[in-house]
N, C-alpha and C positions, 0 to 999 in steps of 0.2 A: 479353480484351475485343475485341469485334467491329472489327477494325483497317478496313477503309474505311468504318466508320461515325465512326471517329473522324480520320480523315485531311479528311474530310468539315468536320468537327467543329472542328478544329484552324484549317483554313482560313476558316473565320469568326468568328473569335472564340471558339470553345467550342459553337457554337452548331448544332444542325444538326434543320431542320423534320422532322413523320411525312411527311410526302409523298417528301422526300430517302432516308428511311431506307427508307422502302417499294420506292423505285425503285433500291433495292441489293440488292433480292430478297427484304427480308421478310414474312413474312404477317403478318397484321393482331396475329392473336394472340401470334406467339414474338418480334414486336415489342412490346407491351405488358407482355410478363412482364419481355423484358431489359431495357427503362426504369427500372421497378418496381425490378425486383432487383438491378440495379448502381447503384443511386440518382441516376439521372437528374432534373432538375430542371425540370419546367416552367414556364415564364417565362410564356410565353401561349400561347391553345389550339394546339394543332398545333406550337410551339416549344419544342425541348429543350437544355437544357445540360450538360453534361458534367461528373462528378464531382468535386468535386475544387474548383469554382468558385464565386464569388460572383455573384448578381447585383445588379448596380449601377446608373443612371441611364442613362447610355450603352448600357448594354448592354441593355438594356429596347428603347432606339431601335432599336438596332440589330436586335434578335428581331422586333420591328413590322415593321421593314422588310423581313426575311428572308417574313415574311409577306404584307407587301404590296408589292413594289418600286418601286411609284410613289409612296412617300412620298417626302419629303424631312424631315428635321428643320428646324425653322422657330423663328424669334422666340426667347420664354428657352430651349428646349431647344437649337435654333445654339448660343445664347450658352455655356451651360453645355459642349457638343461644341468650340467653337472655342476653350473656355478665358478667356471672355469672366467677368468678374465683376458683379455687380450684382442680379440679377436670384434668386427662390427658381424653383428650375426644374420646370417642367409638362412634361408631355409634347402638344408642338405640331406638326402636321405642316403641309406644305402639298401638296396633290395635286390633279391634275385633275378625279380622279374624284370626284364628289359624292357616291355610294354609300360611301366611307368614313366611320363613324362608329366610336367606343373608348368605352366606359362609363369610362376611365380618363387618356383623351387627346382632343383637337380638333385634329380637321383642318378647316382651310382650305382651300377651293377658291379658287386664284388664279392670274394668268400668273408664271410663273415660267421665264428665260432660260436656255438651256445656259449659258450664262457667269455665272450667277446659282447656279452649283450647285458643291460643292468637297469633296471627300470626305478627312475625318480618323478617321485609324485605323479605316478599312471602313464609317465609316458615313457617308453621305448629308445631306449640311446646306448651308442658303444659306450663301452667300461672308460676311464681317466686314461688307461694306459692306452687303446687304442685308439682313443680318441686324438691323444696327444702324439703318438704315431703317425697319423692319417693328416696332421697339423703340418706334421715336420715336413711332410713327404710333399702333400700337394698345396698350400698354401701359398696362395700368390706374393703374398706380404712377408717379405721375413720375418721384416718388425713384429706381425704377429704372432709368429711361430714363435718366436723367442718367448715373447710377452706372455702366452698360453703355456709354455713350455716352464717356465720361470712362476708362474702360476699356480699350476698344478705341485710345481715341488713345493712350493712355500706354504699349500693347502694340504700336505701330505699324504695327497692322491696317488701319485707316483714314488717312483724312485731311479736317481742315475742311473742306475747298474740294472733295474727292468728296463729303462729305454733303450740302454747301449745295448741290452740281450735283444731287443725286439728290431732294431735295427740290421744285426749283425743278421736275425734271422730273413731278416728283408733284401740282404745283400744284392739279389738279381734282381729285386723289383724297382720299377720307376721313382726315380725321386731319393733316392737313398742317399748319393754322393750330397744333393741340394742337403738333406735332413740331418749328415753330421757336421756338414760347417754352420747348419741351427744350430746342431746339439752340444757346440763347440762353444758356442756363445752363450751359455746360459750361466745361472748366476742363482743358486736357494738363497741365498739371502736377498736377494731384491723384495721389498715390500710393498712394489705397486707397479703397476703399469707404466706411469710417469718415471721412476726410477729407471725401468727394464729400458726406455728410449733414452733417455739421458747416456746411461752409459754404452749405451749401442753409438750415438753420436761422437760420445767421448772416445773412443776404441778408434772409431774410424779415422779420426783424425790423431790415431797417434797415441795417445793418451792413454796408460795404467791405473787405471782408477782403480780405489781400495774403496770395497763395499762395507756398509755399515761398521764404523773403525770409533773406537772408544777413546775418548782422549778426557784427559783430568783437567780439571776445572780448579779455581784460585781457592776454595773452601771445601779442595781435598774427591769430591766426588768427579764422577766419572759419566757426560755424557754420549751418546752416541752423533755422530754426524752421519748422513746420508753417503759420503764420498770424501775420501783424501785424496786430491792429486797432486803429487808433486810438490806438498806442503801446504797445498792451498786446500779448506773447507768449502763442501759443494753441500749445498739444503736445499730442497725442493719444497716448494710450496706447490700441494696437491689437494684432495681430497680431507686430508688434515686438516688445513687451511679453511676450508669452506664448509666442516662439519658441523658448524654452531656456535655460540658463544663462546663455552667451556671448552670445545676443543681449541679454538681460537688463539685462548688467555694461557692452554696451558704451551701452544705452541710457541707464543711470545715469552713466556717464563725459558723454555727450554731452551730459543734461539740466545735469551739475554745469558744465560748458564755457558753455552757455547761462544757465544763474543768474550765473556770474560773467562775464558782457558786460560790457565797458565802458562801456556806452550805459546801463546800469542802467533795461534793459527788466523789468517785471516778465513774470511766466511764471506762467499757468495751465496747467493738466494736467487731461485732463477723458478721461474709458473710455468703451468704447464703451457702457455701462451708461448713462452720465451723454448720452452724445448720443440715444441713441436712445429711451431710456423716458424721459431728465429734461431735454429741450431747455431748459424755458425757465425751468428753473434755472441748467442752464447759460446761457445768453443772458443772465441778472439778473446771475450771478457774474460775468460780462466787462462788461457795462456798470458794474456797481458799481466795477469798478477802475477801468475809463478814469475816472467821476467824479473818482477820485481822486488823479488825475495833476494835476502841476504845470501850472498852463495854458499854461506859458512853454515847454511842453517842446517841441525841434525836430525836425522828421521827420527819420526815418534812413533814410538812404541805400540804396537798394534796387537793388542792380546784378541781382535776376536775379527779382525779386518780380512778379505779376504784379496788376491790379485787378481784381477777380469780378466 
């Protein structure tokens, strides 16, 4: 195999344009037979990848970009690049040039600062903070904004008090009033995506949910639940749930620790099945139990709980 077309190749991912491969001496045509016939993979027009490889989300960005270098990756495609959760990821660019269009992606024509730009693993994407900016602002989904928003804090990417500065600086632009009743609902202690909708559900219908709230256990120790409301214990089975054996066994240990609290909190358990296609069965199943509480019963103690 043609060794500096693949040194070429290696150097970007896997990745290497006909314009590159031409300006290593090939002719048009014993260029197209060796693509063809060592099974080169076109990703998009004039971008190829190398045998052997997948192509994946990123790496899609990335062939874009190899094609056009004034992209940048922007909004949920950043977020999915920077490893940001939340959001189902599009392909988004942002560039000067207004001449970019993609049958398969949108690009944005907007200012965008050298300090505004950050590049992971080769490819080109707004920084956490503007990315999550650009979330708040134009994001069709709330749920998402949040989710990304709640995300990024808990990855340590951002910070409140940089997004509330970038916002206030945003004050005339589009989208800003939508991006503080986002930035209103967020929540650093949320530990997943499935959490961030749960309590977005729970809110809407009324409810004060305390995030990750420690309550003591009958042999003195102290575990965490998901949610307190109104006396009743909320646990989501996520991602934890479905990690493997071990995570499985130690999630079952941890529920059985929290059913035997000493505060004789009851504990609902609710998948992400139950948050996201059945809210407001779930929502009826946690109001039906606080009904059901003692009215005498006293708040418990929440050394690390916060209020949504």
């Amino acid at each position: 195999m043609n060794s500096p077309l693949l040194t070429v190749a290696r150097q970007q991912g896997g990745l290497v344009t006909y314009r590159q491969a031409r300006g290593l001496g090939w002719s048009r045509s014993s260029l197209d037979r060796f693509l063809a016939g060592m099974g080169w993979t076109r990703v998009i027009d004039g971008v190829y990848l190398e045998p052997g490889r997948t192509v994946d989300f990123p790496l899609e960005i990335r062939a874009r970009q190899l094609a056009n270098p004034d992209l940048v990756a922007a909004r949920s495609a950043a977020a999915v690049v920077l490893g940001v959760a939340g959001l189902r990821p599009r392909l988004e660019f942002i560039s000067g040039d207004a001449g970019h269009r993609s049958a398969r992606g949108m690009v944005h024509r907007e200012a965008l600062r050298p300090d505004e730009v950050t590049v992971v693993d080769g490819i080109r994407a707004t920084t956490p903070l503007r990315t999550v900016l650009d979330v708040l602002r134009h994001c069709l989904s709330g749920d998402g904004a949040v989710a990304v928003l709640d995300s990024a804090l808990r990855s340590g990417s951002v910070q409140l008090d940089a997004i509330a500065a970038g916002l206030i600086d945003a004050r005339a632009r589009r989208g800003v009033v939508t991006a503080w009743r986002r930035f209103a609902a967020a929540d650093p202690k949320a530990e997943s995506v499935l959490e961030t909708l749960a309590r977005l559900r729970m809110r809407e219908a009324g409810m004060r949910p305390l995030s990750q709230v420690l309550v003591p256990t009958a042999n003195g120790r102290q575990v965490r639940l998901d949610f307190l409301v109104d006396g009743v214990g909320v646990e989501l089975e996520g991602a934890r749930y479905h990690g493997g054996i071990v995570e499985h066994q130690q999630d079952v240990r941890r529920f059985n620790l929290i059913a035997g609290a000493g505060q004789g909190i009851p504990i609902l358990r609710f998948t992400w099945d139950d948050v996201v296609r059945h809210p407001v069965a779930m929502v009826a199943t946690i109001r039906a139990t606080i009904a059901g509480l003692p009215s005498a019963r006293q708040p418990i103690a929440n050394p690390s709980g916060r209020l949504c």
